[in-house]
C-alpha positions in Angstrom: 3.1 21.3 -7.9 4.8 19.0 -5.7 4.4 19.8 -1.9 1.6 21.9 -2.4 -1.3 22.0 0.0 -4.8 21.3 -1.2 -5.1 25.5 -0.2 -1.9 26.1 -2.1 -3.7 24.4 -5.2 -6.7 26.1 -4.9 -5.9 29.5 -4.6 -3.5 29.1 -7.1 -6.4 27.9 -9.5 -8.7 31.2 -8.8 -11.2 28.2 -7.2 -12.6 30.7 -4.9 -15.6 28.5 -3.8 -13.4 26.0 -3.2 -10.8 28.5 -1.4 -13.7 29.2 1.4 -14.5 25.8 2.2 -11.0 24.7 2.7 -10.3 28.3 5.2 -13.6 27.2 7.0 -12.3 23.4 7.6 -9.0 25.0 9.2 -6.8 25.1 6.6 -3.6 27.3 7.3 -2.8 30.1 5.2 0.6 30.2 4.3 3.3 32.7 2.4 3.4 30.1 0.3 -0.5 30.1 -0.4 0.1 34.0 -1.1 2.6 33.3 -3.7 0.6 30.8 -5.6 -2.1 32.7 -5.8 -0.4 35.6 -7.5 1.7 33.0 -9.5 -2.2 31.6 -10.8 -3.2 35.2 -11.9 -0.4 35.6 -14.1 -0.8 32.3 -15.1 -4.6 31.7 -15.9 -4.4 35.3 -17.4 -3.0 33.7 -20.8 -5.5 31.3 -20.7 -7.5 30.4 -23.9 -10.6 32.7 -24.9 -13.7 31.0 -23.9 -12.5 28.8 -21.1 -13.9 29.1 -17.7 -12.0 32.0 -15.9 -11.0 32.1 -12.6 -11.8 34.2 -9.9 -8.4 35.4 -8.1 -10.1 38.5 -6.9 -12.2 36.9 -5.1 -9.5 34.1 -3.8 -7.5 37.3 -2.4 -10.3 38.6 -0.7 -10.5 35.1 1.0 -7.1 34.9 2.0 -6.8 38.9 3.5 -9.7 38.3 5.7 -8.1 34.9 6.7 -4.9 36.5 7.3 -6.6 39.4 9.1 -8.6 36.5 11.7 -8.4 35.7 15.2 -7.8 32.8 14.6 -4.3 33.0 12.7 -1.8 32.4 14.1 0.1 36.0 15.0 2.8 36.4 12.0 0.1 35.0 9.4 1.9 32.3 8.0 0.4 29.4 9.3 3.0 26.0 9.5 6.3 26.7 7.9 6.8 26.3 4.3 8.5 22.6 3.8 
């Protein structure tokens, strides 16, 4: 996961708490961020029975209503992927 933002990590992760906090301190949202969040799904959908499951729903609500803000910059992506 080199190169990856903390974002990137996160949403990736389904760490949807952790998702808002990083959006609300300014982090930029990214095509990148998009990816690795539906990368995560498929990933954390083999995960083992039991474990704590992540909550990638929630993550991609976070990141449409980020996209979707003011605040964005206009072609929601955010810095250029490295």
């Amino acid at each position: 996961m080199r190169d990856r933002t903390p974002l990137d990590r996160a949403a990736r992760f389904g760490y949807a708490a952790t998702v808002e906090r990083l959006l609300a301190r300014g982090a930029l949202l990214t095509e990148r961020t998009i990816r690795e969040e539906r990368e995560g799904e498929r990933f954390t959908a083999r995960a083992t029975p039991g474990t704590r499951r992540p909550d990638h729903q929630a993550v991609r609500a976070l990141l449409a209503a980020a996209r979707e803000s003011p605040m964005s910059p206009p072609d929601g992506r955010g810095t250029p992927d490295r």
